[in-house]
LOBA-555024 format. One record per residue (C-alpha): y negated, x, z negated; residue in one letter. Coordinates in pm, 1 decimal. Layout:
N
v = Y	u = X	w = Z	resn = A
...
//
This chain:
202
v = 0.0	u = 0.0	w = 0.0	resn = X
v = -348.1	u = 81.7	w = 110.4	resn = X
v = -572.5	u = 190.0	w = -220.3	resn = X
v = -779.3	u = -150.1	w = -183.5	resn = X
v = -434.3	u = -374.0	w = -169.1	resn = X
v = -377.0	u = -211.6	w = -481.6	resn = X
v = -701.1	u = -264.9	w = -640.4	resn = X
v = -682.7	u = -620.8	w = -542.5	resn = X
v = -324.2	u = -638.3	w = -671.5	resn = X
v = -435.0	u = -529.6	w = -1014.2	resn = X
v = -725.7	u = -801.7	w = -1035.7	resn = X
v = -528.0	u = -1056.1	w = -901.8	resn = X
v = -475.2	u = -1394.9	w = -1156.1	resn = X
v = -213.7	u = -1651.8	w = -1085.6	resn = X
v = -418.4	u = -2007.2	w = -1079.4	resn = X
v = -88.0	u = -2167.8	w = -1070.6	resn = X
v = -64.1	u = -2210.4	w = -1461.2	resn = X
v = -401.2	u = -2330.1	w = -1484.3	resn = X
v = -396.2	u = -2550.0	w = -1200.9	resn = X
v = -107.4	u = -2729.8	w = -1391.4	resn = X
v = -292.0	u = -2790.7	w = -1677.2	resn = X
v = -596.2	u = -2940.0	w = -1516.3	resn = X
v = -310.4	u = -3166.7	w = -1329.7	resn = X
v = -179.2	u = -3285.2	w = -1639.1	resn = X
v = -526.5	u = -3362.0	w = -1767.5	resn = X
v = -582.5	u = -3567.2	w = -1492.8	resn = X
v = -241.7	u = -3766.7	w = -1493.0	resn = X
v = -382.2	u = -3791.6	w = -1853.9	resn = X
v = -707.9	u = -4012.2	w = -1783.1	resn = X
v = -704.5	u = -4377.0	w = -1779.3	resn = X
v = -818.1	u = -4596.6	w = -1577.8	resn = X
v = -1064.8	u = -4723.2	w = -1838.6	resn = X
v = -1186.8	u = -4383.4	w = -1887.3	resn = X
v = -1327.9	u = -4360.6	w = -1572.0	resn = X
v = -1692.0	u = -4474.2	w = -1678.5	resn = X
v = -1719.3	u = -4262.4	w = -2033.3	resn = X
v = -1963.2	u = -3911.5	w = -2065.0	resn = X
v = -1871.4	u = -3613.9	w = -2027.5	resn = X
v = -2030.4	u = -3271.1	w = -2180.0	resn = X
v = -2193.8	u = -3243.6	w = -1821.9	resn = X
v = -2491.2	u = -3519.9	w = -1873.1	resn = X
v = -2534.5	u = -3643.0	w = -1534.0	resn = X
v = -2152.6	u = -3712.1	w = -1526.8	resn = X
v = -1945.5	u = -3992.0	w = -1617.5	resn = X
v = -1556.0	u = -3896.0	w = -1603.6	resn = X
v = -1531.2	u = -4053.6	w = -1223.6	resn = X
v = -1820.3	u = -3830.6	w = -1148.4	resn = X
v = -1647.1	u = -3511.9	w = -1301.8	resn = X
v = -1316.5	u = -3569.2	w = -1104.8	resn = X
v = -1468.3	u = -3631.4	w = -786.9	resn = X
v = -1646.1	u = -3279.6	w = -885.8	resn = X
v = -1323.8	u = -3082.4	w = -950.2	resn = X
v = -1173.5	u = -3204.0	w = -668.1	resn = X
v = -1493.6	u = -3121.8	w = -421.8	resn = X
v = -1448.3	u = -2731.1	w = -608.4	resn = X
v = -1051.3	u = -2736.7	w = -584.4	resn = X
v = -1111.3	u = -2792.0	w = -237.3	resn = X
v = -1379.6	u = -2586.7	w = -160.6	resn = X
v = -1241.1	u = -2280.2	w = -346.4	resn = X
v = -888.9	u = -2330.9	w = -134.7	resn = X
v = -1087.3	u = -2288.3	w = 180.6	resn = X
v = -1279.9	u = -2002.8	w = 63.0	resn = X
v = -952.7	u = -1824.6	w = -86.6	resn = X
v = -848.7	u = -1909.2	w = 324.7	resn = X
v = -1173.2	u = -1791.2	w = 487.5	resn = X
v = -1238.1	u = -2103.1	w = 660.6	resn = X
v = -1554.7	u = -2188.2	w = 610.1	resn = X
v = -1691.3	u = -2469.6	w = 707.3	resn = X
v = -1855.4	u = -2817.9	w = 520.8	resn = X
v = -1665.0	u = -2807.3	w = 225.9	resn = X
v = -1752.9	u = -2379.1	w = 172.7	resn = X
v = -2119.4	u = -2423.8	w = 277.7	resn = X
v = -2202.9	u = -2747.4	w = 88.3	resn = X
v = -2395.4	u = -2695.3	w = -270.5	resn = X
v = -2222.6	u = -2872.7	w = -527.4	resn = X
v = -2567.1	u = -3033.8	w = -618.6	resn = X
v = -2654.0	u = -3142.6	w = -281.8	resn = X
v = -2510.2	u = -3504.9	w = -396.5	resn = X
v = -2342.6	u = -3670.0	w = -727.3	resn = X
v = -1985.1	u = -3607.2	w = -686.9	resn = X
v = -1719.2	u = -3909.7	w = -712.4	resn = X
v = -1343.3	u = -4036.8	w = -652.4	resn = X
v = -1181.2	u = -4242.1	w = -371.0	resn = X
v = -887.6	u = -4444.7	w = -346.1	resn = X
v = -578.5	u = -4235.9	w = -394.6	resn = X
v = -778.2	u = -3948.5	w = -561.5	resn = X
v = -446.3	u = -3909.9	w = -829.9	resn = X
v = -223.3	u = -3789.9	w = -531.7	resn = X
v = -528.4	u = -3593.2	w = -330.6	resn = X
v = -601.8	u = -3412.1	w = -655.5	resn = X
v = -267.6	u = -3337.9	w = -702.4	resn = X
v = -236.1	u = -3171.7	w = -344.3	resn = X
v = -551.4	u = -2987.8	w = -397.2	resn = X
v = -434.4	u = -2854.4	w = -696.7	resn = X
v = -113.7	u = -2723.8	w = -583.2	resn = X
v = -289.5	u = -2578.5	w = -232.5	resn = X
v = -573.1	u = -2407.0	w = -405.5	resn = X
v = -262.0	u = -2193.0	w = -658.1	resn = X
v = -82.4	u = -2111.5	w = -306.2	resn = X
v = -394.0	u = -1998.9	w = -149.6	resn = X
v = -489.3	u = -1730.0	w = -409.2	resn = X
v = -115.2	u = -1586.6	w = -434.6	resn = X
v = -227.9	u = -1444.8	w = -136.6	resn = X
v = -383.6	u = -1104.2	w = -152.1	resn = X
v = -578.1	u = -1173.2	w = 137.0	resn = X
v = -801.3	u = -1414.4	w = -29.2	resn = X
v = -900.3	u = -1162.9	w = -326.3	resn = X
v = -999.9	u = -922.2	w = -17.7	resn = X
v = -1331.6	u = -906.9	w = 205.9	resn = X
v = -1617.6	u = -1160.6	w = 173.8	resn = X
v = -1620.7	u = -1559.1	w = 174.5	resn = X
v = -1826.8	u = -1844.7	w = 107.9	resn = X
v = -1845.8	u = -2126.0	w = -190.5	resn = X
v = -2156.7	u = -2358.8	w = -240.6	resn = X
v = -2335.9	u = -2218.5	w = 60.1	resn = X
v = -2346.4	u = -1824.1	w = -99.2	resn = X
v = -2159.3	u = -1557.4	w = 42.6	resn = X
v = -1934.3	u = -1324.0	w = -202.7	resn = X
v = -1642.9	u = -1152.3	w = -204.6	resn = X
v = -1307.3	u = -1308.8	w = -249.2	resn = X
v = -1249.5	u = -1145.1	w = -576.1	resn = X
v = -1583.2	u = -1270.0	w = -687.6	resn = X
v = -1493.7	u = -1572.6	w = -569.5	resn = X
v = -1168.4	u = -1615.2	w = -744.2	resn = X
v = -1345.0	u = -1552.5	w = -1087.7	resn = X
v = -1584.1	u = -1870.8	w = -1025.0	resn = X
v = -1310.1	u = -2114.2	w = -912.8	resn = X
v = -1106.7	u = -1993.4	w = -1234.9	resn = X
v = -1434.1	u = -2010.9	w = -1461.2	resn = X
v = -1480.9	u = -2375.7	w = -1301.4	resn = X
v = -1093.5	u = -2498.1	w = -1394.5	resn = X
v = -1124.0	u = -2358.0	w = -1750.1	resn = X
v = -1470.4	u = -2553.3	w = -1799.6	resn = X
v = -1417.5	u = -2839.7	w = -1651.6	resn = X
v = -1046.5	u = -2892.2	w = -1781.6	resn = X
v = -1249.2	u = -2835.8	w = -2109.2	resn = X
v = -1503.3	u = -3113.6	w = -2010.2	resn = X
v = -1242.0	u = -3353.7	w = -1891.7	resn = X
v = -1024.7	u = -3299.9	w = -2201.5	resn = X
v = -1300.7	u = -3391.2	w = -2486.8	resn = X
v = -1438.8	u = -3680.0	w = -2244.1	resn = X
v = -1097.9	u = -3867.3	w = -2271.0	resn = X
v = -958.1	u = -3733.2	w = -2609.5	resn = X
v = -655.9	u = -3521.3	w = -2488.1	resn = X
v = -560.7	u = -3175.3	w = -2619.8	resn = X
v = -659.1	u = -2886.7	w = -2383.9	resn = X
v = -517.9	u = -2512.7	w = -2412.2	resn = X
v = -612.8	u = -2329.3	w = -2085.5	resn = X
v = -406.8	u = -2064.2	w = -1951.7	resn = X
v = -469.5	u = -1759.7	w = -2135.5	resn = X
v = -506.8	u = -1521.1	w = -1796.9	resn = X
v = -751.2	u = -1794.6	w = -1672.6	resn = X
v = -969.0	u = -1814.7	w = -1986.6	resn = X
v = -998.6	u = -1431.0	w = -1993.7	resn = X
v = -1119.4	u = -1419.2	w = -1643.6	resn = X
v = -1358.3	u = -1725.5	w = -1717.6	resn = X
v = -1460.4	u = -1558.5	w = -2052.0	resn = X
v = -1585.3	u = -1202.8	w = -1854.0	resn = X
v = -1709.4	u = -1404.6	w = -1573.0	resn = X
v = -1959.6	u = -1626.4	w = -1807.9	resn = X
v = -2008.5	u = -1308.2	w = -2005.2	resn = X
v = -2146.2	u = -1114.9	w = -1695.3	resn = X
v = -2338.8	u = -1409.8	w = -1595.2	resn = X
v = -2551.4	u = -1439.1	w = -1902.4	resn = X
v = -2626.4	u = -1054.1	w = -1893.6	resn = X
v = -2789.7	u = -1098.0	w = -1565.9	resn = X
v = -3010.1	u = -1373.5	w = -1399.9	resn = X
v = -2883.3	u = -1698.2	w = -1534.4	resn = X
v = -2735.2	u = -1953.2	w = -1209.1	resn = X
v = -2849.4	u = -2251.5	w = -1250.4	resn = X
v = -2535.8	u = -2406.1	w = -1224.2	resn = X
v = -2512.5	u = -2329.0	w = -1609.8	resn = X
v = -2700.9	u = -2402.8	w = -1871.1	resn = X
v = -2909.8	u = -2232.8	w = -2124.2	resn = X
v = -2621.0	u = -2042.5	w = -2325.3	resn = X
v = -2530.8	u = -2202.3	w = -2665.2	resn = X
v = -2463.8	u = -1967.9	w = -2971.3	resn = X
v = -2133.9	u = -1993.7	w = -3149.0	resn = X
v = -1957.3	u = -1836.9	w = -3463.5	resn = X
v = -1845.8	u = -1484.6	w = -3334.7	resn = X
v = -1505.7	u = -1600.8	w = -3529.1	resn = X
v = -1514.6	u = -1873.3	w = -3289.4	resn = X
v = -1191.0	u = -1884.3	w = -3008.6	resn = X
v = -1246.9	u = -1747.4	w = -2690.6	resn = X
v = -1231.3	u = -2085.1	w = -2542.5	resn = X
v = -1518.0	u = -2192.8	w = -2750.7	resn = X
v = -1692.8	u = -1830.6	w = -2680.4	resn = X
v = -1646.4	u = -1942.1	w = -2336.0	resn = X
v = -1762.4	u = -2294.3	w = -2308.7	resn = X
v = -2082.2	u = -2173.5	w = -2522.4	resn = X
v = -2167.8	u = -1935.7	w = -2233.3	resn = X
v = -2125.8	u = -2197.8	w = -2021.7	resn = X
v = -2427.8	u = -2411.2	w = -2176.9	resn = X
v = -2205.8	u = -2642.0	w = -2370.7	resn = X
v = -2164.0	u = -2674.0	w = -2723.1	resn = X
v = -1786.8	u = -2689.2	w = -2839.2	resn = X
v = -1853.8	u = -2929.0	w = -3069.9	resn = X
v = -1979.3	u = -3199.5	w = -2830.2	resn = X
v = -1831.9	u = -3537.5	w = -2909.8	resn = X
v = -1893.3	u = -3868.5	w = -2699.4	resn = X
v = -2163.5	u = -4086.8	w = -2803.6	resn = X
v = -2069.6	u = -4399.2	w = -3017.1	resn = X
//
């Protein structure tokens, strides 16, 4: 192997475990759940689905350099929301996107999520970052018991942790001090602009 297909070997998470999680999660919500809040504020949980599967799908066709609507799209350009079947589409995503980043090819070269160019590795590291949050959003929103994958949360974790020692995207939000005896998890979400303790609204 070439030094690079090394290098990229080395960084290289399997989503697969994660990806599982967030499916069970979503098997998880109720169909009387779909209207509650979520630690995202202008989200109920129908908007937050529709939102990781937009990212699910946009992430698999960056992972597969074909870029196109779904790579060059910001995720802000409109509120994200569900369709009919979305339990079986999200599924499909879910599995596709873990297939697409076994591949070394996808860690390697540049691509393209929410209309910025990066490189694949870079790439990777926001599309894990988004499953641990959001599986973390989705989870308090409709009461169920979330433990991300532990390769996935350490990749999220250094991702956030980089991101709020530079110029702050403003796809996050103001970072929100925690405990440093806190879980990584909670260290995590924190840097994401959420604070672990958020409970819905009575």
């Amino acid at each position: 192997m070439t030094d690079a297909t090394d290098r990229t070997a080395q960084q290289m998470v399997d989503f697969g475990p994660q990806t599982r999680i967030v499916a069970r999660l979503v098997d998880g919500v109720r169909e009387d759940q779909l209207d509650l809040p979520t630690p995202c504020p202008e989200y109920a949980v129908h908007h937050l689905l529709g939102h990781i599967l937009g990212l699910t799908a946009a992430f698999g066709d960056a992972g597969r350099k074909n870029l196109g609507p779904t790579t060059d799209t910001s995720p802000r350009a409109q509120r994200p929301d569900i369709t009919d079947g979305w339990r079986d589409v999200l599924a499909k995503a879910l599995d596709d996107l873990a297939e697409v980043w076994r591949d070394p090819a996808a860690w390697q070269g540049m691509t393209r999520a929410g209309g910025v160019d990066l490189p694949g590795a870079v790439a990777a590291m926001v599309a894990l970052d988004e499953l641990v949050v959001h599986s973390w959003d989705l989870a308090k929103a409709t009461g169920q018991d979330y433990a991300p994958d532990e390769a996935a949360l350490q990749a999220a974790h250094a991702f956030l942790l980089q991101s709020a020692a530079g110029p702050r995207p403003d796809i996050f939000g103001p970072v929100v001090p925690v405990e440093e005896s806190a879980t990584l998890l909670d260290r995590a979400v924190g840097l994401s602009g959420r604070d672990p303790g958020w409970k819905p609204t009575a």
